[in-house]
C-alpha positions as CSV (number, residue, x, y, z in Angstrom):
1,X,87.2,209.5,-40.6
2,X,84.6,207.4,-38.9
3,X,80.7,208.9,-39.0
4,X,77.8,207.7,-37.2
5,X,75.0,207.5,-39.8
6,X,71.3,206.4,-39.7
7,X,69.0,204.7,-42.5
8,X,65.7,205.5,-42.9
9,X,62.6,204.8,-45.3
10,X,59.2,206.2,-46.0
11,X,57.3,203.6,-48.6
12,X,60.6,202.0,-49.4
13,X,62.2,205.0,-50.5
14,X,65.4,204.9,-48.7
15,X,68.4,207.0,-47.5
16,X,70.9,207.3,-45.3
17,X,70.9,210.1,-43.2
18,X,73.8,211.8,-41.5
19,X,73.0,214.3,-38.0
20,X,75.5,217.5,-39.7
21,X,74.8,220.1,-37.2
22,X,78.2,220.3,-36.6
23,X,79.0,221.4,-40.1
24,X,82.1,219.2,-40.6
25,X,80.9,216.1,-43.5
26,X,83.2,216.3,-46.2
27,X,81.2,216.3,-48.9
28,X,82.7,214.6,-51.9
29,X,80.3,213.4,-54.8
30,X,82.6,209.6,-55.1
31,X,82.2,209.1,-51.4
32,X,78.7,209.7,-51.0
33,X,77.8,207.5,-54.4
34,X,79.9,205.0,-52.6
35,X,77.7,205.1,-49.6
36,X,74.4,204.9,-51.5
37,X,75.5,201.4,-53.6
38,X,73.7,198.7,-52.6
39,X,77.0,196.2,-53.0
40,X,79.5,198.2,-51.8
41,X,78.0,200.8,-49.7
42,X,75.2,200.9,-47.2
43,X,72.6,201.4,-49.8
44,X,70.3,203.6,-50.5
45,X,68.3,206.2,-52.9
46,X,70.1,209.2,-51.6
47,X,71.9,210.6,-48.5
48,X,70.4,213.7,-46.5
49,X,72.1,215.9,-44.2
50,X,70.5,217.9,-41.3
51,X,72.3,220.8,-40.9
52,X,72.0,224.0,-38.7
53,X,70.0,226.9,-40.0
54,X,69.0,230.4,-38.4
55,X,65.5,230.6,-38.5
56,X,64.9,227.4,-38.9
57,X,64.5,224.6,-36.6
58,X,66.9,222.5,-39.2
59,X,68.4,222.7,-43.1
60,X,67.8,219.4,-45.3
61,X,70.6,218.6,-47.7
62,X,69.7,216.3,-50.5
63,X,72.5,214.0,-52.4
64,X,71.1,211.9,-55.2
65,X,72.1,207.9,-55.3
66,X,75.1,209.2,-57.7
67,X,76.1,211.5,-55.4
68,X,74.9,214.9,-56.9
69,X,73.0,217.6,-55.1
70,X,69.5,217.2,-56.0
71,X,66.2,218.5,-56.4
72,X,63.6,218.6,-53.7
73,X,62.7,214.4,-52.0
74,X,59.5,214.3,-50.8
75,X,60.0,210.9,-49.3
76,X,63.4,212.3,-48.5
77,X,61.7,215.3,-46.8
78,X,59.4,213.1,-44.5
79,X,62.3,211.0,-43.8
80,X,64.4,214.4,-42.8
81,X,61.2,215.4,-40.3
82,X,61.4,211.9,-38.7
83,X,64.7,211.8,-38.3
84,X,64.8,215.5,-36.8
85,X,62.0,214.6,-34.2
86,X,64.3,211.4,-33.1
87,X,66.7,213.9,-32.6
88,X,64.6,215.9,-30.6
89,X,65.0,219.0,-32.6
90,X,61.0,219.8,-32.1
91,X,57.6,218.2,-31.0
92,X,55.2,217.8,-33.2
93,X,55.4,220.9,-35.8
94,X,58.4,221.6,-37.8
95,X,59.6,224.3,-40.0
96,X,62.7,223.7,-42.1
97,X,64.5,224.4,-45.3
98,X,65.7,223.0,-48.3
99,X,66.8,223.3,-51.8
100,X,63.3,224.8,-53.1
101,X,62.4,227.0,-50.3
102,X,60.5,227.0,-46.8
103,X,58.7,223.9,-45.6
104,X,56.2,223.1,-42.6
105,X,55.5,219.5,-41.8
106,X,53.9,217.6,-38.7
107,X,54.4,214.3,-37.1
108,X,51.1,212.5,-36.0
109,X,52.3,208.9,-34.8
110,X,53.8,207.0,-37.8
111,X,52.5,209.0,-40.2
112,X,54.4,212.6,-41.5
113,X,53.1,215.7,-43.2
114,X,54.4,217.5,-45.2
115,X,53.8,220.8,-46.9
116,X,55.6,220.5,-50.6
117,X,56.0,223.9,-52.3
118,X,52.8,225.7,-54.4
119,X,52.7,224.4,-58.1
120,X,52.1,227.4,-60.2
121,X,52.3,225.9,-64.0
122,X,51.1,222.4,-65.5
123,X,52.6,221.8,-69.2
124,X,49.5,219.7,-70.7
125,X,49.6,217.8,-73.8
126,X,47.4,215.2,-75.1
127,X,50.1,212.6,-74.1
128,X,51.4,213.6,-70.8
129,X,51.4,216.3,-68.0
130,X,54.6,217.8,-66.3
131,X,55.5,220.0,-63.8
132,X,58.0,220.9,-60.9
133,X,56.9,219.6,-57.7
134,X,60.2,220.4,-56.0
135,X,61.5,218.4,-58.9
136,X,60.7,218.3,-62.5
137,X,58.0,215.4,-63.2
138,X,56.5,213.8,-66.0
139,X,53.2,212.6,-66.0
140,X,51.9,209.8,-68.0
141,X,48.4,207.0,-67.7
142,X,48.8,204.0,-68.3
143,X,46.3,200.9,-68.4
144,X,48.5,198.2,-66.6
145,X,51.1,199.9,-64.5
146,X,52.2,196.3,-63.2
147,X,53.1,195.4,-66.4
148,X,55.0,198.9,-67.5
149,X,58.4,199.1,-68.5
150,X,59.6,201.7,-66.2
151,X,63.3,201.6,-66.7
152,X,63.4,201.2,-70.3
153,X,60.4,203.7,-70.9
154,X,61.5,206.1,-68.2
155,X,65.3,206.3,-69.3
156,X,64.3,207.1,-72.8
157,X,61.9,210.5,-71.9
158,X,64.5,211.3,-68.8
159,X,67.3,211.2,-71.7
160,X,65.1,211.9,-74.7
161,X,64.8,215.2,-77.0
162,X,62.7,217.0,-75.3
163,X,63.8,216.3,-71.7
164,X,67.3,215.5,-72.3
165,X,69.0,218.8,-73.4
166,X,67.2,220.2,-69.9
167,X,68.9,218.0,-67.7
168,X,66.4,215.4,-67.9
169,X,62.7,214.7,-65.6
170,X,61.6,212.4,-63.5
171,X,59.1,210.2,-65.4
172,X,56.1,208.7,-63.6
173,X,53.7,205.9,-64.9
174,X,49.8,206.4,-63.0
175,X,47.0,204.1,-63.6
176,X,43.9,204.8,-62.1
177,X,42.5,202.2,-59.7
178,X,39.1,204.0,-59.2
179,X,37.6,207.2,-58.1
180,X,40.4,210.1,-56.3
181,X,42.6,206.7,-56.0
182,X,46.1,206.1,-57.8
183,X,49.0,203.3,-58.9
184,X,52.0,204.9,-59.4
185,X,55.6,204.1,-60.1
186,X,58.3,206.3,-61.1
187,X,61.8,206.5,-62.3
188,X,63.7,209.1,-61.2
189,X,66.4,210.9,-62.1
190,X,69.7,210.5,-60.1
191,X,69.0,207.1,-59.2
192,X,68.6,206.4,-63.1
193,X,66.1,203.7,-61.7
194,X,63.1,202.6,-60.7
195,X,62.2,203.4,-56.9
196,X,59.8,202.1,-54.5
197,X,58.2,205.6,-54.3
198,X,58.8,209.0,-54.9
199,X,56.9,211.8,-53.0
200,X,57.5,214.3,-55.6
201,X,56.2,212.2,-58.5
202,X,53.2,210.9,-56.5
203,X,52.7,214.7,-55.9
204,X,52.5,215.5,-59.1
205,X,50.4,212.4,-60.5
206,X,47.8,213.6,-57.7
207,X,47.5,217.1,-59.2
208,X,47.6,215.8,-62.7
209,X,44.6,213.3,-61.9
210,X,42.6,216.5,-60.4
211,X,43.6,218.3,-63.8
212,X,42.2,215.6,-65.9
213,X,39.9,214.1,-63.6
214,X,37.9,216.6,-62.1
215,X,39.0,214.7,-58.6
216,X,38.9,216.7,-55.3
217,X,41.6,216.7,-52.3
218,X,42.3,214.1,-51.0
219,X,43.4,211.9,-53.5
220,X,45.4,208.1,-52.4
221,X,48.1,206.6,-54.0
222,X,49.5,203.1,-54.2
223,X,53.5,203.3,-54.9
224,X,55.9,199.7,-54.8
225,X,56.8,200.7,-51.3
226,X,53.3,201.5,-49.9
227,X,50.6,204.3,-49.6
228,X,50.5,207.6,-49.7
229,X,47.6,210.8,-49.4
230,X,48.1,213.7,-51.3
231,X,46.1,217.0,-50.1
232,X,45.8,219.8,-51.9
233,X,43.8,223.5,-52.7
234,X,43.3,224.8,-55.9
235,X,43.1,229.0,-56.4
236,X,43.6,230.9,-59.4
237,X,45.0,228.6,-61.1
238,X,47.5,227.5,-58.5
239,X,47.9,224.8,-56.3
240,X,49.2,225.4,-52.8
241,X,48.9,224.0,-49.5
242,X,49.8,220.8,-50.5
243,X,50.5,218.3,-47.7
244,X,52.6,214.9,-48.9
245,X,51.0,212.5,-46.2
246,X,52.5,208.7,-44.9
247,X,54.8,206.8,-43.3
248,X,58.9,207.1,-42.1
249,X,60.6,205.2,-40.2
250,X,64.1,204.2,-38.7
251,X,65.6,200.9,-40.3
252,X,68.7,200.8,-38.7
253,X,71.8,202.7,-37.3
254,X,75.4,202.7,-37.4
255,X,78.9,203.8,-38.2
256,X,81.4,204.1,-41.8
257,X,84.2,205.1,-42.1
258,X,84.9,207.9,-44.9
């Protein structure tokens, strides 16, 4: 079975991403691992479909690098909006779906917005913070984030006692560069890697920074892959309309056979 699929990346997060309107991509957790290995595949962090849903102007489907459904992709959800507007599924306002719930994003230019889910609870200890942000994140400062052991540190909390037995976290390193400004990198969970970006974790870093920083919305964040804005509102207690703001593009285009 041949498929056309495209690639995409927002801040060198990439996936490959697959037009499903049509309902009929046989979805098989070896196959799409296969296509997300970077020797033997096309390569890439995970593999979305956009997929038909009433109500809706489209349905994201999100497949981890191993080839798992996951958890909400922020990067993967900017990605999805770009790719939708190629397609020509809207103009400049979206509303979609996927895994946690209702979404609204906007394309202005290069840039995407979009509106990640309200964050009702913040686990604080003296070491780290975590919450879900879509996903599960973990929330740690650092003085040197350049010189942080990301795999090695990361695999241990994502595996460890506490996170383990759960099914694991995403783990995020943050050091702050100066006022409402962020360095971030991340391992996450699925990819059991390091990735160039993760719109989740910078998500969460941001409201974790406001927690312990006092720091108002906007807040900006470096990643490996590039830069990122992270808007938020605080009330009682909760944070919502929170808007996950930067770049997607297409990379390149093409057809596998499955």
């Amino acid at each position: 079975m041949q498929i056309e699929f495209f690639k995409y990346q927002g801040t060198g997060n990439d996936f490959v991403m697959v037009d499903d309107r049509s309902g009929t991509f046989p979805i098989d957790k070896a196959k799409i691992a296969h296509l997300c290995h970077r020797r033997y595949g096309i390569g890439a962090d995970g593999l979305i479909l956009i997929r038909s849903m009433e109500g809706y102007d489209f349905r994201m489907v999100y497949f981890n690098a191993d080839g798992a459904e996951g958890s909400m992709c922020g990067n993967g959800g900017r990605c999805a909006v770009r790719f939708a507007h190629d397609l020509g599924m809207f103009q400049d306002h979206t509303t979609f779906i996927a895994v946690d719930g209702p979404h609204e994003a906007s394309v202005e230019g290069g840039v995407i917005h979009l509106k990640m889910s309200p964050v009702r609870e913040v686990t604080q200890t003296p070491g780290y913070d975590f919450m879900n942000t879509g996903s599960p994140h973990y929330v740690a400062y650092v003085d040197d984030v350049e010189k942080t052991e990301v795999v090695a540190l990361g695999k241990a909390i994502r595996y460890g006692a506490t996170f383990g037995p759960l099914g694991g976290t995403n783990v995020n390193f943050t050091q702050i560069k100066g006022e409402q400004y962020l360095s971030v990198r991340t391992y996450e969970r699925g990819v059991e890697d390091e990735t160039y970006s993760c719109g989740t974790g910078v998500t969460a870093c941001a409201l974790s920074a406001h927690l312990r920083e006092g720091w108002a919305s906007p807040i900006a964040v470096d990643t490996v892959g590039g830069k990122l804005q992270v808007r938020f509102e605080v009330k009682d207690n909760i944070f919502d309309s929170i808007y996950l703001s930067g770049p997607a593009e297409r990379v390149f285009q093409g057809q596998v056979a499955l």
